[in-house]
C-alpha positions as CSV (number, residue, x, y, z in Angstrom):
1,X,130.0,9.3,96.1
2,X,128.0,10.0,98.9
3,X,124.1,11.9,98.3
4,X,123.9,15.3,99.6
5,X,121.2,15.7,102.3
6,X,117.5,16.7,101.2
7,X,115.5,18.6,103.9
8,X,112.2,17.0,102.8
9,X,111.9,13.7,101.1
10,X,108.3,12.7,100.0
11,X,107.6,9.2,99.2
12,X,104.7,8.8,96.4
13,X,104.0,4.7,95.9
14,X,101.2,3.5,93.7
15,X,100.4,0.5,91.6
16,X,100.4,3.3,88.3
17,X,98.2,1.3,86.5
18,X,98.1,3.0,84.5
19,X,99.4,6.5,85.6
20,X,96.8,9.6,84.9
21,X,96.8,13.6,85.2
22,X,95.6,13.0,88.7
23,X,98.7,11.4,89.6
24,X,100.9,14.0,88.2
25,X,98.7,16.7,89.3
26,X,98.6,15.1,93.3
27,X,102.3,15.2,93.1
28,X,102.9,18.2,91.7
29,X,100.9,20.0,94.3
30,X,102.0,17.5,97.3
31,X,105.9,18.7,96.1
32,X,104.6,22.2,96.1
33,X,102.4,22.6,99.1
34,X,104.7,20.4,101.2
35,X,108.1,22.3,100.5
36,X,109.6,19.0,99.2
37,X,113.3,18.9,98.2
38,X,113.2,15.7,96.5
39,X,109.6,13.4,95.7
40,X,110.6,10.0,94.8
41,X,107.7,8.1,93.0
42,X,107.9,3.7,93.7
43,X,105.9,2.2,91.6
44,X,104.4,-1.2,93.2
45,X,106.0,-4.5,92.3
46,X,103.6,-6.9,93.9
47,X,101.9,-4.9,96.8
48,X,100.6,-6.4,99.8
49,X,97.3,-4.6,100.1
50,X,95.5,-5.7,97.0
51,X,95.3,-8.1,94.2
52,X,96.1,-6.9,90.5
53,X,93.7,-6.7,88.6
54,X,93.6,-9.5,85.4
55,X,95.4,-7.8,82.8
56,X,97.9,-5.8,84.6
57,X,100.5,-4.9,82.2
58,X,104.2,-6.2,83.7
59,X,106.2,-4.7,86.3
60,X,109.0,-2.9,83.4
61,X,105.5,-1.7,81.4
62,X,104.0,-0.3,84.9
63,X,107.0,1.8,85.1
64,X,108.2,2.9,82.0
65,X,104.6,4.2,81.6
66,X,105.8,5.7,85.1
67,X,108.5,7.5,84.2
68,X,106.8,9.1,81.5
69,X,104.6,10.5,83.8
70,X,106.6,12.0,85.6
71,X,109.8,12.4,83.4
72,X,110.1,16.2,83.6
73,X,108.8,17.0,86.9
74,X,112.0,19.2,88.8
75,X,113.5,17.2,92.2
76,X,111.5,14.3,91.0
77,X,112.7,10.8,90.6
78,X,111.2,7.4,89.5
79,X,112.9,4.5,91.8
80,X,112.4,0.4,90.5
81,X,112.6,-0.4,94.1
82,X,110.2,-2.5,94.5
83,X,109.8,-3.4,91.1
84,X,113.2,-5.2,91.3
85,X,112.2,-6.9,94.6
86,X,111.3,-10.5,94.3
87,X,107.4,-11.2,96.4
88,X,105.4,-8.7,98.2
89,X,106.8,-5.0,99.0
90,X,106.2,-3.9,102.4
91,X,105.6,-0.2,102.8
92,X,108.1,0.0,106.0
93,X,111.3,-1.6,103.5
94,X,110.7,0.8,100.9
95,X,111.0,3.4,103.5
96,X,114.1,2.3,105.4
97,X,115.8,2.0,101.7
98,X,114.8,5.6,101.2
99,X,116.0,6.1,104.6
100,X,119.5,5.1,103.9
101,X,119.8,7.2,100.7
102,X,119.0,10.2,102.6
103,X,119.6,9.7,106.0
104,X,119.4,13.2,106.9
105,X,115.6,13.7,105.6
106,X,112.5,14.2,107.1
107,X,110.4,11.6,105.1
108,X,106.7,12.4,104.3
109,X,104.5,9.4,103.1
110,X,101.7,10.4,100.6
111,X,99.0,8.6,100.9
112,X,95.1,8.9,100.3
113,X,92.4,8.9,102.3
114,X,91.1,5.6,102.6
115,X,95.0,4.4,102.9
116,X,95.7,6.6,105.2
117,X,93.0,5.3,107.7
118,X,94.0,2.1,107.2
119,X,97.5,2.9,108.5
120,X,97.8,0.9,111.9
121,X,96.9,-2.4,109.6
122,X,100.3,-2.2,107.6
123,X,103.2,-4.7,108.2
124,X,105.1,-2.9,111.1
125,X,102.9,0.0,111.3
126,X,104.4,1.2,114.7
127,X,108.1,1.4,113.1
128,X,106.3,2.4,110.1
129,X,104.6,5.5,111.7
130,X,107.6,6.7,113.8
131,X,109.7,7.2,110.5
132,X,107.3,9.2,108.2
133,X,105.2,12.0,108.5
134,X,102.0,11.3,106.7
135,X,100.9,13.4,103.8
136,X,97.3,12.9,103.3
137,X,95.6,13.5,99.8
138,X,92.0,15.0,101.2
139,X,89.1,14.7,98.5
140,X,87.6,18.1,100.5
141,X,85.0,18.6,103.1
142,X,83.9,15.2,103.4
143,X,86.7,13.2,104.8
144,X,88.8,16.4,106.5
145,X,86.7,15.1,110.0
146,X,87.8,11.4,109.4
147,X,91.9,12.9,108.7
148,X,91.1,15.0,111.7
149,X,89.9,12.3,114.1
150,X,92.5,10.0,112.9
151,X,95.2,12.0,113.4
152,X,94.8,13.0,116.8
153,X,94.7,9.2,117.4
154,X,98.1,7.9,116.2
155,X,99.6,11.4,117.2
156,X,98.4,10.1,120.7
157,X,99.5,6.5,120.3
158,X,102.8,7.2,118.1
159,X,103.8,10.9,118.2
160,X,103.3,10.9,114.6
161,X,102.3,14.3,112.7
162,X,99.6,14.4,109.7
163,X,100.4,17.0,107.1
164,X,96.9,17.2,105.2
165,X,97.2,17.9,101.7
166,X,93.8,20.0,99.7
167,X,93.8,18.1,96.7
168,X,92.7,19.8,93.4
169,X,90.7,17.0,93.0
170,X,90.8,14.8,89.3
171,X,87.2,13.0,89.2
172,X,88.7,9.7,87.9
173,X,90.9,6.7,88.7
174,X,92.8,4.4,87.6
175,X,90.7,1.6,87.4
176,X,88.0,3.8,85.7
177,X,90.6,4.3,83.2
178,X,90.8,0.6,82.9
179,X,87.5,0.3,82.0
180,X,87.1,3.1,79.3
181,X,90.2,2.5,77.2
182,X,88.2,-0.6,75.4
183,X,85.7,1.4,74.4
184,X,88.1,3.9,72.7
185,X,87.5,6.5,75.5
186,X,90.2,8.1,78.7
187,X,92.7,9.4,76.3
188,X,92.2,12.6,78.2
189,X,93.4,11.7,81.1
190,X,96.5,10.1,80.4
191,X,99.4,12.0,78.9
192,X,99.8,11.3,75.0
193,X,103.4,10.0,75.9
194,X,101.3,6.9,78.0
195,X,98.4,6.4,75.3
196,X,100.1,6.2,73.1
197,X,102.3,3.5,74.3
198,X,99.3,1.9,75.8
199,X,97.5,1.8,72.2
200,X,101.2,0.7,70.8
201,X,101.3,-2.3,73.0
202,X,97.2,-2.7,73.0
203,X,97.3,-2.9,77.3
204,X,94.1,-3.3,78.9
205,X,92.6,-4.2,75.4
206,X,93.0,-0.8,74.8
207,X,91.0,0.2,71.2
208,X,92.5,3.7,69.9
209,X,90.6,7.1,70.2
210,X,89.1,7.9,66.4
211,X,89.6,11.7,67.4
212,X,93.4,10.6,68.8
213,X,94.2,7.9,65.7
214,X,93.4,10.3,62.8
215,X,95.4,13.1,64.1
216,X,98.5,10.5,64.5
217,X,97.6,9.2,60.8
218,X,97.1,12.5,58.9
219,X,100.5,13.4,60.6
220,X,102.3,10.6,58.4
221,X,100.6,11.5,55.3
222,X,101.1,14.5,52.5
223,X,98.5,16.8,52.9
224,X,97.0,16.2,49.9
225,X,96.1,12.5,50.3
226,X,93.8,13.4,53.4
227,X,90.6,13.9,51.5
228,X,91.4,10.4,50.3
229,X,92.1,8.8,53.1
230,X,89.1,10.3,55.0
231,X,87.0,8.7,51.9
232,X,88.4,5.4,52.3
233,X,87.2,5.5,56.1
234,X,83.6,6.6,54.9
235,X,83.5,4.2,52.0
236,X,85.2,1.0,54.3
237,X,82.2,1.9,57.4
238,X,78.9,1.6,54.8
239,X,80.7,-1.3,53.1
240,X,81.3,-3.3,55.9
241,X,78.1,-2.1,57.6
242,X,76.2,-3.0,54.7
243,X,78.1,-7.0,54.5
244,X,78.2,-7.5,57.8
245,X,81.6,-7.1,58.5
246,X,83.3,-5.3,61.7
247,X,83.0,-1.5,61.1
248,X,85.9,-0.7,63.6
249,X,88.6,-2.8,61.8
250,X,87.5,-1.5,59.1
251,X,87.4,2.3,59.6
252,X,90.9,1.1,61.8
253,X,92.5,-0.4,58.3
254,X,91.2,2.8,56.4
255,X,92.6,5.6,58.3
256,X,96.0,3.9,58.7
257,X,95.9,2.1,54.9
258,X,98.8,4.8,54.0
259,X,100.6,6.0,56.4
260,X,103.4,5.4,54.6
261,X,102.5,6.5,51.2
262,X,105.2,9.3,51.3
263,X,108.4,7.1,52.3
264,X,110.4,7.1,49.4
265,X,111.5,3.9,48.0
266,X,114.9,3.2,50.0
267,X,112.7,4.4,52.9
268,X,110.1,1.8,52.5
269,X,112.7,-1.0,52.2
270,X,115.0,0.4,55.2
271,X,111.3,-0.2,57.1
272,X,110.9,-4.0,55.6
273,X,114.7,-4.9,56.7
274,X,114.0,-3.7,59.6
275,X,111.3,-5.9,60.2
276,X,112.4,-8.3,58.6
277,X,109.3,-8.6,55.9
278,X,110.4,-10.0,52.4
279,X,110.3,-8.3,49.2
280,X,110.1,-9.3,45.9
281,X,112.3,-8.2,42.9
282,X,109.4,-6.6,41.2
283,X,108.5,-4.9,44.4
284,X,111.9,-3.2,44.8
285,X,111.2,-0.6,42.2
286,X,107.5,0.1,43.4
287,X,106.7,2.7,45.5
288,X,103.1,1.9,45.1
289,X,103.3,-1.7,46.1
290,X,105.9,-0.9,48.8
291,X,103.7,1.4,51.0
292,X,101.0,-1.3,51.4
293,X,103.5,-3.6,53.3
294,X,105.1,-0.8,55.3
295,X,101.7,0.1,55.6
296,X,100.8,-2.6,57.6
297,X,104.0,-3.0,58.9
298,X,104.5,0.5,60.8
299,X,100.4,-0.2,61.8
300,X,101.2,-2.7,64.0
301,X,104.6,-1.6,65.3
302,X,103.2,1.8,66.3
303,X,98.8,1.4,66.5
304,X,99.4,-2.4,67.8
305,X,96.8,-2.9,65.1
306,X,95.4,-6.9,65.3
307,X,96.2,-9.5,62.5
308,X,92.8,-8.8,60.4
309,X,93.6,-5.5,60.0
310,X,97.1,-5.9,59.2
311,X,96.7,-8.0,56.7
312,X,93.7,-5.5,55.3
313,X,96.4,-3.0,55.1
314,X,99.2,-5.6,53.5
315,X,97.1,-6.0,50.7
316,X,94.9,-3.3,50.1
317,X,96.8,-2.8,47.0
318,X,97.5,-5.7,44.7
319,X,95.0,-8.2,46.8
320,X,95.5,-11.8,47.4
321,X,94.3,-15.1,46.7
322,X,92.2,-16.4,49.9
323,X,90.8,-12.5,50.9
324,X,89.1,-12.4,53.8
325,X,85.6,-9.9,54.0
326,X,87.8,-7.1,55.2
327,X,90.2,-7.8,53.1
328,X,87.8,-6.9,50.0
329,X,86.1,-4.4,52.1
330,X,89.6,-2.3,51.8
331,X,90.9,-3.0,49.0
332,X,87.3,-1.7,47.3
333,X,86.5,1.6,50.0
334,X,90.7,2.2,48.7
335,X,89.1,2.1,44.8
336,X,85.8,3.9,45.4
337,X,86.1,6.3,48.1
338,X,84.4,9.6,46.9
339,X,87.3,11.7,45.7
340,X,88.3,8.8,42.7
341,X,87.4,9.7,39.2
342,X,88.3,7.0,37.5
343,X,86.8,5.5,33.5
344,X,84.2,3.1,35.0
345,X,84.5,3.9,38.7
346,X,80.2,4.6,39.1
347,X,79.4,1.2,38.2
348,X,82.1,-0.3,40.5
349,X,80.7,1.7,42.6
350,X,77.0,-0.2,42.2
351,X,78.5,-3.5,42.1
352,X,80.7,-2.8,45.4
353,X,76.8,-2.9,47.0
354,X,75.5,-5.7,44.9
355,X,78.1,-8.7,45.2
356,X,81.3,-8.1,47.5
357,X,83.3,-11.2,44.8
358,X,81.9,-9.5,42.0
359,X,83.7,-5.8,42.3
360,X,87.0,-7.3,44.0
361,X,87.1,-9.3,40.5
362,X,86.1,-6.2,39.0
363,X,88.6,-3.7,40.3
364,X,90.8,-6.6,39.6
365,X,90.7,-6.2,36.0
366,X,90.4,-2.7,35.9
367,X,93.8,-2.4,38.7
368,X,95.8,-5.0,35.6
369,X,94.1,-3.0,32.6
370,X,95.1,-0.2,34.1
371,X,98.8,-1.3,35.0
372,X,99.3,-2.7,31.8
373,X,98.2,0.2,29.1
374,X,100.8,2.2,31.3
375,X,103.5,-0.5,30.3
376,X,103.8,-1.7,34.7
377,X,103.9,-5.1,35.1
378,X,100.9,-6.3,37.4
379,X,102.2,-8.1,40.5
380,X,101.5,-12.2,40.4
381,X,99.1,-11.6,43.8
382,X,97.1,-9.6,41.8
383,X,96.8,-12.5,38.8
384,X,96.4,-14.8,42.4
385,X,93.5,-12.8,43.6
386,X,91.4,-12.5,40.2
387,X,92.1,-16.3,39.6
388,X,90.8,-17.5,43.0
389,X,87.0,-15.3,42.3
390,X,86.7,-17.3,38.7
């Protein structure tokens, strides 16, 4: 079937690494401001004019992240052009394959500022400059006489016109971005759709916004269990502040410990198979011992949370022989977070700040004493853990 002719064409490449509002915002107003029937966005396989950084997520990541960006944007579409190409992408190929599609079309390339000076160094840059128009992204006052002089000079040389686009300018770029996504920071200007997958997949050793993570957690949970919850976090930080164990995994492990506290059983196991985690016979009819596991499971499948804290999660419950400090750390902020009013919870309380060992044992023997006046049998790990602190 052949493509209906489009008036106006713009082409929008970039490295997208990862794609922000100013992005989506350039476009938008390029589209706009440009009368454009059709703006195709190319995200960069391998370009020629720079080095990725280290840490560049892959090609198929670069543009799925992409095509969220842009996914509902009218007369917009995302093209793997140059992502399927094999080496280096050259500016002037991308545009004669655009060319092809849409033979009829006056092609704009938009471009920034210091790209666009840099114009006449491309591969082919006379072929190149005879078959766009250049659509400039200016900052404002400060670089309009540098687009000015430049274009008289390769409208002189090549005939070529420079459209000059006011950008509402976004302070911030991507490799700014980059930089403040470790220090749990920039989810503002990246739509949820891309943090989220960023924090999912842990790109650029991306550490989760507290702000961003709670919202997503409190979300899974009933309403009631929140005040909980929050008091794990607050209890986990002064524990592990106080034994010198990593605060952010622990406040990480607290606020995600339950997010699956209100799957029913055949949901929790549906979320096992799925995974393919193993469950015991015992744990088939426990709701209560399921959730830890799914816990930890739907942590690292959706938060990309790291091995520590999955395993603080997994067995936050019943515990384990062999815990590690954040381990204990969880499973006692879980036991005596402020909102528990439990028959000797104060002087677990006291011991949780006096010997780490000492209160896992404790809560131990209080979780089996407990278990077993109710007529539950307590799970063997539980037995495990209590036996490893004699």
């Amino acid at each position: 079937m052949k493509e209906r002719a489009f008036l106006k064409v713009g082409i929008f490449g970039g490295t997208f690494n990862p794609p922000h509002i100013g992005h989506e915002r350039s476009a938008k107003l390029a589209a706009r401001l440009l009368e454009l029937d059709l703006l195709v966005i190319i995200p960069a396989g391998i370009p020629p004019h720079k080095t990725l950084p280290a840490g560049t997520p892959p090609a198929d990541m670069r543009l799925h992240m992409t095509r969220c960006a842009f996914e509902n944007e009218p007369s917009t579409t995302i093209s793997d052009i140059e992502i399927r190409k094999p080496g280096q992408s050259y500016t002037i190929e991308t545009v004669s394959a655009v060319k092809e599609s849409y033979p009829d079309a006056e092609l704009f390339l938009l471009v920034g500022t210091d790209m666009y000076l840099s114009l006449e160094t491309w591969f082919n840059s006379e072929i190149l400059l005879n078959s766009v128009t250049p659509a400039v992204f200016s900052r404002g006052t400060d670089d309009l006489e540098q687009i000015g002089s430049y274009s008289q000079v390769i409208a002189e040389k090549y005939g070529t016109s420079t459209r000059t686009v006011m950008n509402e300018v976004v302070d911030i770029s991507s490799s700014q971005i980059r930089g403040m996504l470790p220090q749990r920071k920039g989810a503002g200007y990246i739509k949820d759709t891309i943090y989220s997958y960023i924090i999912k997949n842990r790109l650029y050793n991306a550490k989760p916004d507290w702000d961003w993570l709670r919202v997503r957690a409190y979300s899974m949970l009933d309403e009631k269990r929140i005040p909980h919850v929050r008091g794990c976090e607050e209890s986990a930080v002064q524990l592990a502040q106080h034994w010198g164990v990593d605060a952010d995994d622990a406040r990480e492990a607290a606020i995600l410990h339950d997010i699956t506290k209100r799957l029913s059983t055949d949901e929790n196991l549906e979320v096992l198979e799925k995974h393919g985690v193993a469950v015991s016979k015992l744990e088939h009819h426990g709701e209560k011992l399921l959730h830890s596991k799914t816990g930890a499971v739907m942590a690292r499948s959706e938060f990309g949370v790291s091995d520590e804290v999955y395993d603080a999660i997994m067995w936050h419950t019943t515990g384990r022989a062999g815990m590690s400090m954040l381990e204990k750390v969880i499973y006692l902020a879980d036991y005596i977070e402020p909102t528990r009013e439990l028959d000797g919870i104060e002087d677990l309380r006291a011991v949780a700040y006096q010997s780490l060992d000492k209160a896992v044992k404790m809560g131990l023997q209080m979780s089996i004493a407990d278990m077993t006046e109710r007529g539950i049998t307590p799970n063997k790990t539980t037995f495990d853990a209590l036996d490893d602190l004699n």
